[in-house]
PDB file of N, H, CA, C and O in Angstrom:
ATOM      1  N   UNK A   1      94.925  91.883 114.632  1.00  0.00           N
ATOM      2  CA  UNK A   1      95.397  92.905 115.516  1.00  0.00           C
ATOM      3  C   UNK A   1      94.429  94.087 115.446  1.00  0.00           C
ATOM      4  O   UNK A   1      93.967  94.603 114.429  1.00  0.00           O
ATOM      5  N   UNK A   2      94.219  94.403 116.673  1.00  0.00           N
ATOM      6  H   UNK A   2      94.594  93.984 117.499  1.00  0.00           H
ATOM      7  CA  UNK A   2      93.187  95.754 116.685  1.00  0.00           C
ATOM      8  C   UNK A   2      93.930  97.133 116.360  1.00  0.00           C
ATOM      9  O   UNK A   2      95.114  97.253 116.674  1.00  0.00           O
ATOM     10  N   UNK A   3      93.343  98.018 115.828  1.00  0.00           N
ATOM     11  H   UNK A   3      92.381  97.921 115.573  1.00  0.00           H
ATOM     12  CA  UNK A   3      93.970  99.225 115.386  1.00  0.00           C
ATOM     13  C   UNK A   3      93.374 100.151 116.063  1.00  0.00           C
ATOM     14  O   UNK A   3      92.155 100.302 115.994  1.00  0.00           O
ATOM     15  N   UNK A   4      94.305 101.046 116.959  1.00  0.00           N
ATOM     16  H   UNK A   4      95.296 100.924 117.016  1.00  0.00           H
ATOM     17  CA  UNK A   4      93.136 101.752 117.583  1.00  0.00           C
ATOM     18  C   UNK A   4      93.208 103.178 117.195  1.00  0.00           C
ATOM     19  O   UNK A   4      94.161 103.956 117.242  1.00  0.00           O
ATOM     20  N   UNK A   5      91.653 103.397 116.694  1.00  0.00           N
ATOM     21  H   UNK A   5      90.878 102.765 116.656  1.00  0.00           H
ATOM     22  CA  UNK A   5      91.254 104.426 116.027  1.00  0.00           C
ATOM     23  C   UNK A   5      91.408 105.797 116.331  1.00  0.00           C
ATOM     24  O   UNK A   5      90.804 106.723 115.790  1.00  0.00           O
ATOM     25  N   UNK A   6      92.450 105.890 117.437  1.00  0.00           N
ATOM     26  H   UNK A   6      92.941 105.137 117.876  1.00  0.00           H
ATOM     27  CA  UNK A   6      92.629 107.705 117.736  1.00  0.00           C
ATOM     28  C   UNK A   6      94.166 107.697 117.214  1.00  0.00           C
ATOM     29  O   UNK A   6      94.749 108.735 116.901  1.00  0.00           O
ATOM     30  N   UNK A   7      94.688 106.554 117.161  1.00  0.00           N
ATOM     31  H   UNK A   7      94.215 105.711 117.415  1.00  0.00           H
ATOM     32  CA  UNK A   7      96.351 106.822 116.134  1.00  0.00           C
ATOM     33  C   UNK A   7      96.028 107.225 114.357  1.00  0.00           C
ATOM     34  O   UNK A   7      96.845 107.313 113.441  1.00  0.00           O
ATOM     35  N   UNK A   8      94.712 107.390 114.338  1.00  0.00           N
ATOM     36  H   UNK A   8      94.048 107.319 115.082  1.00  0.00           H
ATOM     37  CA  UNK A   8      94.733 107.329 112.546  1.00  0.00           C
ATOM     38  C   UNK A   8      94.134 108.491 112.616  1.00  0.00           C
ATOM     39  O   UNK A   8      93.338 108.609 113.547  1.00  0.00           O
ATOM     40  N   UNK A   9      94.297 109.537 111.796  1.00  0.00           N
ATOM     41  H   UNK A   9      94.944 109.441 111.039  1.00  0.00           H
ATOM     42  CA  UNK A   9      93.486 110.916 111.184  1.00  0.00           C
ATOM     43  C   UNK A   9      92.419 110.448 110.441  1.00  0.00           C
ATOM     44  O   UNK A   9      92.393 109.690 109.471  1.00  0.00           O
ATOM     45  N   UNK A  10      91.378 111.122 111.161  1.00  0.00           N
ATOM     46  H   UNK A  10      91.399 111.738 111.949  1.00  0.00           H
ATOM     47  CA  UNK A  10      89.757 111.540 110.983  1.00  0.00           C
ATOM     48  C   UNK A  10      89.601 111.930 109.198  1.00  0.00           C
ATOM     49  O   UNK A  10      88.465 111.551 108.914  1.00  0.00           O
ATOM     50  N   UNK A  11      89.986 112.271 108.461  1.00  0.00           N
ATOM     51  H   UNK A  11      90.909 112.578 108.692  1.00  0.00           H
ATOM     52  CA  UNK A  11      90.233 111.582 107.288  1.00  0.00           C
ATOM     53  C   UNK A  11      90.288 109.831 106.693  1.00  0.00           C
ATOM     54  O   UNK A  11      89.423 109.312 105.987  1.00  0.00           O
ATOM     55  N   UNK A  12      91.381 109.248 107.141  1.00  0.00           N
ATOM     56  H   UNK A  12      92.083 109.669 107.715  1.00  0.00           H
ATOM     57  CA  UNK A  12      91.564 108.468 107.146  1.00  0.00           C
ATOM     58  C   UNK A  12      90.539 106.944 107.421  1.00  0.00           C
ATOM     59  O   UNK A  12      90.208 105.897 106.864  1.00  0.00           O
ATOM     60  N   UNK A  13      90.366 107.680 108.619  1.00  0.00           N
ATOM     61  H   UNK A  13      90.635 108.531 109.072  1.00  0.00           H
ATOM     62  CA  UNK A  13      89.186 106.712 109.464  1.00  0.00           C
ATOM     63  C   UNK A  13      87.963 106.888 108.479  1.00  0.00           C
ATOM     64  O   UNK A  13      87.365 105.870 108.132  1.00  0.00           O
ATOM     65  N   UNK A  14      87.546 108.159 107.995  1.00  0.00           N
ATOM     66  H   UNK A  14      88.032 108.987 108.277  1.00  0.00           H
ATOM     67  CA  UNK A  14      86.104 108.103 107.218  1.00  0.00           C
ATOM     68  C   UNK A  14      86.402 107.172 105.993  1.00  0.00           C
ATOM     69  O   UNK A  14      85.755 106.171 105.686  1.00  0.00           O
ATOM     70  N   UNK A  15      87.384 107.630 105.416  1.00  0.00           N
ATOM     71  H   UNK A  15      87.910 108.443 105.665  1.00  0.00           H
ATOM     72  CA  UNK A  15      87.878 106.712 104.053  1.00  0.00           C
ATOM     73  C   UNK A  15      88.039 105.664 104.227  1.00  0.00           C
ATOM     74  O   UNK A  15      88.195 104.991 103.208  1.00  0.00           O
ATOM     75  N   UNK A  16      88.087 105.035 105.392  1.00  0.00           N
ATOM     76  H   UNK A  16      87.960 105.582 106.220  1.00  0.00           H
ATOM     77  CA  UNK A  16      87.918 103.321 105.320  1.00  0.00           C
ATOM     78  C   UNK A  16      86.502 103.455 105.661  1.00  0.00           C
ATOM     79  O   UNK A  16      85.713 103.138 104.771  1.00  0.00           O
ATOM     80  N   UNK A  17      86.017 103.869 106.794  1.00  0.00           N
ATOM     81  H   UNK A  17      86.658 104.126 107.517  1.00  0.00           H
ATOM     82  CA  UNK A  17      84.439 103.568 107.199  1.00  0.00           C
ATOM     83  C   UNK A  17      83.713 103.413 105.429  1.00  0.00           C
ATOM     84  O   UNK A  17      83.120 102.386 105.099  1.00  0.00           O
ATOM     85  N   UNK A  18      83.902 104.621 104.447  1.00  0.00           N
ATOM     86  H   UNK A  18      84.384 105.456 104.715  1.00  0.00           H
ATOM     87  CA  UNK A  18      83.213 104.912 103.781  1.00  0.00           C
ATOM     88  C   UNK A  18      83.933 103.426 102.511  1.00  0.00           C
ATOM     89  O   UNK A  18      83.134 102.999 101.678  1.00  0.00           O
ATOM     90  N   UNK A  19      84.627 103.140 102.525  1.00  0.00           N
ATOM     91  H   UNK A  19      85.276 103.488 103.202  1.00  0.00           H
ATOM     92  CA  UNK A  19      85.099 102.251 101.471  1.00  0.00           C
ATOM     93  C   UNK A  19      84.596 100.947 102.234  1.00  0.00           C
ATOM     94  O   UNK A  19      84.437 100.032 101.426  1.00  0.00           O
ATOM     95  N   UNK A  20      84.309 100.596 103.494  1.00  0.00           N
ATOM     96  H   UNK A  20      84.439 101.339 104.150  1.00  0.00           H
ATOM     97  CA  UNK A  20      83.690  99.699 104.515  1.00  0.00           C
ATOM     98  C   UNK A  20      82.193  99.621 103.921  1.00  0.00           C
ATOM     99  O   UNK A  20      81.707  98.587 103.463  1.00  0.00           O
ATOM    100  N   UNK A  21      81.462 100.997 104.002  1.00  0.00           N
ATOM    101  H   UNK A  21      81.856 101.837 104.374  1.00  0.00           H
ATOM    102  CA  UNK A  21      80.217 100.547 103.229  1.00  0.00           C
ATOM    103  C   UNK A  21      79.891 100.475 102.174  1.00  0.00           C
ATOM    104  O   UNK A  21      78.688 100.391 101.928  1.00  0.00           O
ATOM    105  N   UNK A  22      80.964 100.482 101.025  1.00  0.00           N
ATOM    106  H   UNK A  22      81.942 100.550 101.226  1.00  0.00           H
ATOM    107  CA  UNK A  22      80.621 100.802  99.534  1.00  0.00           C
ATOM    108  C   UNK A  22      81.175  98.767  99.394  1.00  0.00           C
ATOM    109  O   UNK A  22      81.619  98.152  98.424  1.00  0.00           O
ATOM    110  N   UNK A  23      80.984  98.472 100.283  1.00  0.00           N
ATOM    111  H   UNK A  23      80.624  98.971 101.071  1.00  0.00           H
ATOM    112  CA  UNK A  23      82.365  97.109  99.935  1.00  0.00           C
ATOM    113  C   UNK A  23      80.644  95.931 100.637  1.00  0.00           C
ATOM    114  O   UNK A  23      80.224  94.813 100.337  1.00  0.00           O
ATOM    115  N   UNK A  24      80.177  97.025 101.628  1.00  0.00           N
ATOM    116  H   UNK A  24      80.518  97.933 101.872  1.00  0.00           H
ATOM    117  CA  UNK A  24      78.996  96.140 102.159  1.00  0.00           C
ATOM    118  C   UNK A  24      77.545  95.815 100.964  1.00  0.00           C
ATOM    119  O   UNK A  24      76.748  94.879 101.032  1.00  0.00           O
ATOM    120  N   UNK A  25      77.583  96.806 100.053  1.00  0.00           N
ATOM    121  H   UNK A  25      78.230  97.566  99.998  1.00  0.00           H
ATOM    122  CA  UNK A  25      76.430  97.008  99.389  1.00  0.00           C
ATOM    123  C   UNK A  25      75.663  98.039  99.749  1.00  0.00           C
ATOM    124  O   UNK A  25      75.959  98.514 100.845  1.00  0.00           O
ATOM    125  N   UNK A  26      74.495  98.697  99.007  1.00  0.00           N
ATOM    126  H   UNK A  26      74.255  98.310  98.117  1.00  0.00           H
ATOM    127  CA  UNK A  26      73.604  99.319  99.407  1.00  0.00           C
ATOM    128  C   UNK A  26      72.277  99.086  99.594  1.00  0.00           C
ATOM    129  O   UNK A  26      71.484 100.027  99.629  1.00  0.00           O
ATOM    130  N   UNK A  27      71.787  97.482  99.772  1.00  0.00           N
ATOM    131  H   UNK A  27      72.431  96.718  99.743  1.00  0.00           H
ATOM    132  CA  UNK A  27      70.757  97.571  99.921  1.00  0.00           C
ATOM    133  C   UNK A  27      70.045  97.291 101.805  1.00  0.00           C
ATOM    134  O   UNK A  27      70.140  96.238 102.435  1.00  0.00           O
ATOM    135  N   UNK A  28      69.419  98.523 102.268  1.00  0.00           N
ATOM    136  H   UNK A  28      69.342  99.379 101.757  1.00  0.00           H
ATOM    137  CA  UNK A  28      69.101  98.865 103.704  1.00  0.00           C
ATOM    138  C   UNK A  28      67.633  98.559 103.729  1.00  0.00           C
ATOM    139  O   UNK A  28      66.931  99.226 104.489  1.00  0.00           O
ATOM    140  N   UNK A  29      67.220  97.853 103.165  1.00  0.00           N
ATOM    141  H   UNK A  29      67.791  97.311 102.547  1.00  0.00           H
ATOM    142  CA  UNK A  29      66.031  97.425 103.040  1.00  0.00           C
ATOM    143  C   UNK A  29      64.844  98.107 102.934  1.00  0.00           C
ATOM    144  O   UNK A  29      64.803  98.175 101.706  1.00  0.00           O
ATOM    145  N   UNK A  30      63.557  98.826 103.417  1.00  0.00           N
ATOM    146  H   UNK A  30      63.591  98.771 104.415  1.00  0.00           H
ATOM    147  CA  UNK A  30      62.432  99.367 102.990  1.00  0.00           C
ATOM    148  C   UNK A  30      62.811 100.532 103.153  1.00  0.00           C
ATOM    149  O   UNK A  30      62.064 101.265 102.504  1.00  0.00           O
ATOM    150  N   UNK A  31      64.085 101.472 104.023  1.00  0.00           N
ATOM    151  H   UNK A  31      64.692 100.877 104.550  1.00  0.00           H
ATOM    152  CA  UNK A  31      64.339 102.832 104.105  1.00  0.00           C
ATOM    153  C   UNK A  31      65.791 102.877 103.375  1.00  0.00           C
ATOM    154  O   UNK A  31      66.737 102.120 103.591  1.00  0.00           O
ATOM    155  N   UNK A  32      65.719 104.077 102.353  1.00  0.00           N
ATOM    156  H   UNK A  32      64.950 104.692 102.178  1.00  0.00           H
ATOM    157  CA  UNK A  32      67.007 104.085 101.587  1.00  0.00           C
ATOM    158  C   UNK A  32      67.715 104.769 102.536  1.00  0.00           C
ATOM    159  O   UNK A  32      66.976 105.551 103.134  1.00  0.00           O
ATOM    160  N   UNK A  33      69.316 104.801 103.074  1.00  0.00           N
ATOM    161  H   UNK A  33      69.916 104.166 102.588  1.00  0.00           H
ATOM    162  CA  UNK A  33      69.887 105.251 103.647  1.00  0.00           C
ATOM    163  C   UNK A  33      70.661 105.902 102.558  1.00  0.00           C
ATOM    164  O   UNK A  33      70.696 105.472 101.406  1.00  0.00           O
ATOM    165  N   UNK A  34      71.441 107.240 103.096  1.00  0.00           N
ATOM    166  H   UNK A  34      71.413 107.589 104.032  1.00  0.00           H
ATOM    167  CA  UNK A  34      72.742 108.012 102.605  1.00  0.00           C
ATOM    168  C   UNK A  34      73.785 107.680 102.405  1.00  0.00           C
ATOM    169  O   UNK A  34      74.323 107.599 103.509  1.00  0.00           O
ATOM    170  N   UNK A  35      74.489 107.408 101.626  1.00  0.00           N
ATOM    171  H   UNK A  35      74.051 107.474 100.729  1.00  0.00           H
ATOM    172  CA  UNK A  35      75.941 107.127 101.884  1.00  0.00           C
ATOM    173  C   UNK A  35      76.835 107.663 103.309  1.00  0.00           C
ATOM    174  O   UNK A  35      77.421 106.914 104.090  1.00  0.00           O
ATOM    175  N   UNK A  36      76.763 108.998 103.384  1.00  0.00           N
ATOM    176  H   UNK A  36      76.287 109.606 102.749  1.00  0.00           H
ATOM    177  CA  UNK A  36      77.417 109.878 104.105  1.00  0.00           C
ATOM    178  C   UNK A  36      76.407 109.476 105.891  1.00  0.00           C
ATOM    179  O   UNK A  36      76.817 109.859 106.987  1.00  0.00           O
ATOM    180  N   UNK A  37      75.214 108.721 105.688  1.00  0.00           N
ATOM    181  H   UNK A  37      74.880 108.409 104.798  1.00  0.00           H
ATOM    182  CA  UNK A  37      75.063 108.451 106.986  1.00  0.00           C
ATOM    183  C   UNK A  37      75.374 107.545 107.382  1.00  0.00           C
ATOM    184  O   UNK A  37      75.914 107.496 108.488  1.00  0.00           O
ATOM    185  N   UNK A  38      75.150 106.435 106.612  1.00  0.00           N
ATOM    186  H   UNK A  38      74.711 106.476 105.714  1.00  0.00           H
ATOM    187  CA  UNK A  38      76.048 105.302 107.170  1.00  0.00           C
ATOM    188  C   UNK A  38      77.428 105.355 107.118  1.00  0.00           C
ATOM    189  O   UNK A  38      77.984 104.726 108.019  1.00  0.00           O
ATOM    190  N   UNK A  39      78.047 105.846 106.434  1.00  0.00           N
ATOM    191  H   UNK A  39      77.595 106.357 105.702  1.00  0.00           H
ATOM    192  CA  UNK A  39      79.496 106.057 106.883  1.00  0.00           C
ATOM    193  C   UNK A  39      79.549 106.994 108.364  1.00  0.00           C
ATOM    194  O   UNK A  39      80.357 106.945 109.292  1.00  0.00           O
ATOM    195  N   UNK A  40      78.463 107.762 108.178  1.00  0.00           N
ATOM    196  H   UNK A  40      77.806 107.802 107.424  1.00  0.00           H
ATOM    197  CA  UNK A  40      78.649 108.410 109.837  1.00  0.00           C
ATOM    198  C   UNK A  40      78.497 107.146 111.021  1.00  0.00           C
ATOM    199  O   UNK A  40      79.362 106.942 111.872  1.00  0.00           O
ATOM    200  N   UNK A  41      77.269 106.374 110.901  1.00  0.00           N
ATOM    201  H   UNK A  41      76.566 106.539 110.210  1.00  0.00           H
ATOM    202  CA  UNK A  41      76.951 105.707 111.808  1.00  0.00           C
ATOM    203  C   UNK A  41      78.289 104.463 112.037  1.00  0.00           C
ATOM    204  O   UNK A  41      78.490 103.887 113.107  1.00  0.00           O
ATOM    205  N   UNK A  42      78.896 104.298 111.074  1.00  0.00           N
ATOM    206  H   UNK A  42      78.732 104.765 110.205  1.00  0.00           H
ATOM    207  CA  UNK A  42      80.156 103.087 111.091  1.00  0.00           C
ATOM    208  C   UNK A  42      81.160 103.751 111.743  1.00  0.00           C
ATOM    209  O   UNK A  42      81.933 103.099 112.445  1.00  0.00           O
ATOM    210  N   UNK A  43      81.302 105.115 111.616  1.00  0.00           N
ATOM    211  H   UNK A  43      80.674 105.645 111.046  1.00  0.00           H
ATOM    212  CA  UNK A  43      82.493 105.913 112.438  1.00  0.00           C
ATOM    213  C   UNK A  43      82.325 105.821 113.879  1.00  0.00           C
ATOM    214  O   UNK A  43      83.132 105.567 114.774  1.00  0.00           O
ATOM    215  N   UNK A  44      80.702 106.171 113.889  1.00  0.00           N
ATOM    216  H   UNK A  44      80.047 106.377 113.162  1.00  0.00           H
ATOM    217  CA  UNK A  44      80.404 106.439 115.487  1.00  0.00           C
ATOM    218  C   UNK A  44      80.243 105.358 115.665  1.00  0.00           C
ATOM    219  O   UNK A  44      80.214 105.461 116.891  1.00  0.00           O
ATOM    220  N   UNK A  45      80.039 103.880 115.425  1.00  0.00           N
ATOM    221  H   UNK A  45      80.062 103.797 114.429  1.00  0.00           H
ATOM    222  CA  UNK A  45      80.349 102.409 115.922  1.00  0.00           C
ATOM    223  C   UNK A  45      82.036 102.241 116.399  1.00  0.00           C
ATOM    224  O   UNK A  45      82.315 101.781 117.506  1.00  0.00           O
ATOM    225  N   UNK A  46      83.100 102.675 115.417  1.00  0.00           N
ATOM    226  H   UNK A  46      82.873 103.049 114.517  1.00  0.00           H
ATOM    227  CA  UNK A  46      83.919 102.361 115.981  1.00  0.00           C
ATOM    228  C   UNK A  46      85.034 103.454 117.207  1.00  0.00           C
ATOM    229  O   UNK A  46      86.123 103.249 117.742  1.00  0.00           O
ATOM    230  N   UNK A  47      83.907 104.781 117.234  1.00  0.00           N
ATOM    231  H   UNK A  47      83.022 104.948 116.799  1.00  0.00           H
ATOM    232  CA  UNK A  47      84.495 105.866 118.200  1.00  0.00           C
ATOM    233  C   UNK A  47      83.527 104.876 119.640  1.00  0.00           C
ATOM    234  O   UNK A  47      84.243 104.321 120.473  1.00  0.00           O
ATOM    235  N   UNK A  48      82.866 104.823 119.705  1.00  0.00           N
ATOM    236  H   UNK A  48      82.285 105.275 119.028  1.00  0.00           H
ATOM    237  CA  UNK A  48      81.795 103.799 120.845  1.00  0.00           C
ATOM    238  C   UNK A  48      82.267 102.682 121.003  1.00  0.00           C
ATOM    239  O   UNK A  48      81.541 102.036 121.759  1.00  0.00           O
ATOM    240  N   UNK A  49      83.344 101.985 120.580  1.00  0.00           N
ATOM    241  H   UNK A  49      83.933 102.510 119.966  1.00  0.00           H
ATOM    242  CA  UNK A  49      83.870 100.495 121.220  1.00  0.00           C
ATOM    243  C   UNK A  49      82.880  99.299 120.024  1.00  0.00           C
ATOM    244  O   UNK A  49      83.240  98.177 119.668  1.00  0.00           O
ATOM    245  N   UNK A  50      81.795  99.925 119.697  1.00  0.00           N
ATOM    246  H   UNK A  50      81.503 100.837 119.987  1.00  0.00           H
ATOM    247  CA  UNK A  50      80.664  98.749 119.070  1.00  0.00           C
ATOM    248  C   UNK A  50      81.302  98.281 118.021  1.00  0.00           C
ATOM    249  O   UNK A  50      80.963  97.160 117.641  1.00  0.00           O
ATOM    250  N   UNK A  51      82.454  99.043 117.228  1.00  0.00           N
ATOM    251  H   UNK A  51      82.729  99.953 117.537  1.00  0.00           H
ATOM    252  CA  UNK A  51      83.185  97.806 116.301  1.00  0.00           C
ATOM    253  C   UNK A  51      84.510  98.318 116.152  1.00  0.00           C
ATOM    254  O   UNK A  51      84.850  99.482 116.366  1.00  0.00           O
ATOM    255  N   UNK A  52      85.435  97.120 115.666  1.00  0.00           N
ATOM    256  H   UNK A  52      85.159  96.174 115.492  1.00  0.00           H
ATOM    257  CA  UNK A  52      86.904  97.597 116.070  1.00  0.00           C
ATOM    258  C   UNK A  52      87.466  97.465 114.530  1.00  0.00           C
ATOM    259  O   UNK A  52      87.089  96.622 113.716  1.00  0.00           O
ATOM    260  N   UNK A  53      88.325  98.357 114.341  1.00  0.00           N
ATOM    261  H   UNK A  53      88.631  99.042 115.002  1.00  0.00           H
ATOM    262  CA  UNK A  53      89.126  98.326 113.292  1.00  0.00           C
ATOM    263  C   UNK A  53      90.286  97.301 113.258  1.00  0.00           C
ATOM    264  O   UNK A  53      91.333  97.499 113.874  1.00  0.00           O
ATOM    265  N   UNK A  54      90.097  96.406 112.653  1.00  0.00           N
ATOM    266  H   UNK A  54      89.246  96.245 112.153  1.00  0.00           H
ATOM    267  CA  UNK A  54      90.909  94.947 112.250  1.00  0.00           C
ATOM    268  C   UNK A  54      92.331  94.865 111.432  1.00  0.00           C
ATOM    269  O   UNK A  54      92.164  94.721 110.221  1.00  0.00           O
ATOM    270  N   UNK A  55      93.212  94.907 111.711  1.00  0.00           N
ATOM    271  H   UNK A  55      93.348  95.024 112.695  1.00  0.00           H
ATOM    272  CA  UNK A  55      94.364  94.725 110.559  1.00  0.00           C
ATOM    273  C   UNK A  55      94.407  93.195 110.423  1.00  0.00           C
ATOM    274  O   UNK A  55      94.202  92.530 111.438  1.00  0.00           O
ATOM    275  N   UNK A  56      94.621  92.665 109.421  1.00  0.00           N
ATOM    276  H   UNK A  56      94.787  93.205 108.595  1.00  0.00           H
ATOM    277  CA  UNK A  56      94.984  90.834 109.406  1.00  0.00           C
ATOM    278  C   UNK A  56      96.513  90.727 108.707  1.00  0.00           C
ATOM    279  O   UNK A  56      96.956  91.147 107.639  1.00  0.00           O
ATOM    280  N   UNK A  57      97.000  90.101 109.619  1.00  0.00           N
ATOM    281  H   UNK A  57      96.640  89.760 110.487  1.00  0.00           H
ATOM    282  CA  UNK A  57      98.426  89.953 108.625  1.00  0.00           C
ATOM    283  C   UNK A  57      98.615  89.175 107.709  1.00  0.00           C
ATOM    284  O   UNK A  57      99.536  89.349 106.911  1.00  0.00           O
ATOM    285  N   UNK A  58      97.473  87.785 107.612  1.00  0.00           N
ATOM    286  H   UNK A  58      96.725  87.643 108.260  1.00  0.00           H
ATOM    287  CA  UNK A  58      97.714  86.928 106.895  1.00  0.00           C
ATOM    288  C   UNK A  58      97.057  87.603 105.349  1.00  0.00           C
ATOM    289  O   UNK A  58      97.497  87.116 104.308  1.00  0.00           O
ATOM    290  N   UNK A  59      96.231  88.480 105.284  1.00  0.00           N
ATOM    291  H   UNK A  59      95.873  88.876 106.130  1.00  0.00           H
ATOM    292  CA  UNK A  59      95.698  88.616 104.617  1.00  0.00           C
ATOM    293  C   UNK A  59      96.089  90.298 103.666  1.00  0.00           C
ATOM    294  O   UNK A  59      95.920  90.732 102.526  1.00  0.00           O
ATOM    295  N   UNK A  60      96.784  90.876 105.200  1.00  0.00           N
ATOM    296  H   UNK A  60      96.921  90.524 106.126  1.00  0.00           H
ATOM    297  CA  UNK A  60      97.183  92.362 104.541  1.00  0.00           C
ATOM    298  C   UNK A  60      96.248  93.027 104.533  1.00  0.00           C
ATOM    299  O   UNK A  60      96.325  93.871 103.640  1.00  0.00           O
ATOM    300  N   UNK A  61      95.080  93.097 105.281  1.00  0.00           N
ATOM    301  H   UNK A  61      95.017  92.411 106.006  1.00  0.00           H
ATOM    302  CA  UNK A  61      93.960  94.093 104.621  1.00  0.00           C
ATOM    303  C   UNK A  61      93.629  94.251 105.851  1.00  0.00           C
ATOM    304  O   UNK A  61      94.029  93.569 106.794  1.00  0.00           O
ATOM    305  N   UNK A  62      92.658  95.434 105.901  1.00  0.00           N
ATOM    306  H   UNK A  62      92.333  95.988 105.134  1.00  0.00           H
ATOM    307  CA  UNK A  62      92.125  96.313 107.261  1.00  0.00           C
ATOM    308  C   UNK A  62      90.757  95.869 107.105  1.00  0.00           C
ATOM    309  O   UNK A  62      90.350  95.640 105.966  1.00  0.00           O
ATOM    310  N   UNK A  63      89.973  95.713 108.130  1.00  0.00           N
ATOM    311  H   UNK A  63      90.303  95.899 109.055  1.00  0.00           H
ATOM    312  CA  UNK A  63      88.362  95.350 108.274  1.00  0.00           C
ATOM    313  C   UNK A  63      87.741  95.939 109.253  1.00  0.00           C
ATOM    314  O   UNK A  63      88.479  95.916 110.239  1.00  0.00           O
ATOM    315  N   UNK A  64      86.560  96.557 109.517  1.00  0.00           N
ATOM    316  H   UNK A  64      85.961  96.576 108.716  1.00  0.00           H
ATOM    317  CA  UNK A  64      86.104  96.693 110.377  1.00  0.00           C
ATOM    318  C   UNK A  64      84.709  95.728 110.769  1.00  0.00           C
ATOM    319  O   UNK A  64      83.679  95.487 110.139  1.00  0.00           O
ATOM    320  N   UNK A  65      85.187  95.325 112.070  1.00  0.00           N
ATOM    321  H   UNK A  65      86.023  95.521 112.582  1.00  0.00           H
ATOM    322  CA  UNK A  65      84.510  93.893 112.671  1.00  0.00           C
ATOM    323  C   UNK A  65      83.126  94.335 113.820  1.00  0.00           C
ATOM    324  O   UNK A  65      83.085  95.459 114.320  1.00  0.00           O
ATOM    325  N   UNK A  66      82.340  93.549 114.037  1.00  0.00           N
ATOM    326  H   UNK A  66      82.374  92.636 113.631  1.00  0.00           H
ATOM    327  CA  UNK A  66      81.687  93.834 115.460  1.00  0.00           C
ATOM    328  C   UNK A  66      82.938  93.439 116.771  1.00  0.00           C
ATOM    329  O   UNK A  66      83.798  92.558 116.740  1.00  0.00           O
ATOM    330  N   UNK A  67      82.653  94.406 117.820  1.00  0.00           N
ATOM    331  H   UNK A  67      81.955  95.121 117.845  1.00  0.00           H
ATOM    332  CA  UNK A  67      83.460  93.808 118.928  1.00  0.00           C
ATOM    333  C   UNK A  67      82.927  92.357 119.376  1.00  0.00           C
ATOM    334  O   UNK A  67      83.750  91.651 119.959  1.00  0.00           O
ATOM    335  N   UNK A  68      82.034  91.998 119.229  1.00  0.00           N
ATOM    336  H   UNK A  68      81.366  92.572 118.755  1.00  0.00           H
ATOM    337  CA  UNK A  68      81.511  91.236 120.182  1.00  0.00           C
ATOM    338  C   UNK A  68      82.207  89.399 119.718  1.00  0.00           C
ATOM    339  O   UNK A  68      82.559  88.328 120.212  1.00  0.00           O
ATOM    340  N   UNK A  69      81.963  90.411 117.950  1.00  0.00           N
ATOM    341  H   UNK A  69      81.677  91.281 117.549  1.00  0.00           H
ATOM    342  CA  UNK A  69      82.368  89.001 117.256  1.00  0.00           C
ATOM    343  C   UNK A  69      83.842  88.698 117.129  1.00  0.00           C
ATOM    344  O   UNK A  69      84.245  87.544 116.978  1.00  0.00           O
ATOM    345  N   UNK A  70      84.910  90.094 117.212  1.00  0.00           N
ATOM    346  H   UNK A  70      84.583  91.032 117.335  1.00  0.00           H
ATOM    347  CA  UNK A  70      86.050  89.509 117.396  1.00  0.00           C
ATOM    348  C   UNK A  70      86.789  88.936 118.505  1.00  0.00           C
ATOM    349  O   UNK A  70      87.802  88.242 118.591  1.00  0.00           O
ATOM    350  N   UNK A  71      85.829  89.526 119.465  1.00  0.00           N
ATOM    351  H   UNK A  71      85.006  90.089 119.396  1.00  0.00           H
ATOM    352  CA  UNK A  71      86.374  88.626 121.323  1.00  0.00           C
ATOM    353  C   UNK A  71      86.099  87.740 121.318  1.00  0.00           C
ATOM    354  O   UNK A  71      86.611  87.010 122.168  1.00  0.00           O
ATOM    355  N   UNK A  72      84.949  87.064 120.229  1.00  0.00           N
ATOM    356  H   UNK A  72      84.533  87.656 119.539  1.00  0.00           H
ATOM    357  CA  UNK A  72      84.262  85.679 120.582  1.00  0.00           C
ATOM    358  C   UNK A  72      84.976  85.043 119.825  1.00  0.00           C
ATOM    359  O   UNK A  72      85.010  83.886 120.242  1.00  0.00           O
ATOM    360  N   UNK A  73      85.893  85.221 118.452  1.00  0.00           N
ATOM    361  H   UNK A  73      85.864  86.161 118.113  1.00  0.00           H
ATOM    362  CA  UNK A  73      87.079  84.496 117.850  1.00  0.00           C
ATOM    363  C   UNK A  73      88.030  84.186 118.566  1.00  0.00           C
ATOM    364  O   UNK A  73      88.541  83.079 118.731  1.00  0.00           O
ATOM    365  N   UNK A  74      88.424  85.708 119.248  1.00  0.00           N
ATOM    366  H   UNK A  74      88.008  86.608 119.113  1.00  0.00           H
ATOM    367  CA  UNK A  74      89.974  85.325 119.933  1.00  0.00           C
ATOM    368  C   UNK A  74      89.653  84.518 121.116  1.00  0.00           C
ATOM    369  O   UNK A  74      90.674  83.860 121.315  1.00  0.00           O
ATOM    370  N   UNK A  75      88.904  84.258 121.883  1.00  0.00           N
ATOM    371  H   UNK A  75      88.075  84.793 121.721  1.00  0.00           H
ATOM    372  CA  UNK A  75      89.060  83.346 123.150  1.00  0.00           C
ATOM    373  C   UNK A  75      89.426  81.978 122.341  1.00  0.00           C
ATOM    374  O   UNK A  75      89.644  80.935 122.957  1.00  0.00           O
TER     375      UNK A  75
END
């Protein structure tokens, strides 16, 4: 189920974005990135449609997905 990201406080939303990239790893290959920017850039992915905030019921846990890849599941 999609969660859509203007029902959740801007708090909230960073604290998953930011627990989203601590969960991805840190390695960005030949340029070290910020914590605080990639958590920016994952926010502004899912304020832009480019990725959607995921609830799973089977699983209980929240994810944030590419759009492209969860439309291409659900069909």
């Amino acid at each position: 189920m999609i969660i859509p990201i203007d029902e959740i406080a801007a708090e909230t939303l960073h604290n998953i974005a930011k627990e989203f990239v601590l969960r991805e790893g840190t390695d960005y290959g030949e340029i070290e990135t910020e914590l605080s920017t990639k958590v920016a850039q994952v926010v502004s992915q899912l304020k832009s449609g480019e990725a959607l905030l995921v609830y799973s019921e089977l699983h209980d846990t929240v994810d944030i997905r590419p759009a492209r890849e969860y439309r291409d599941e659900a069909q």
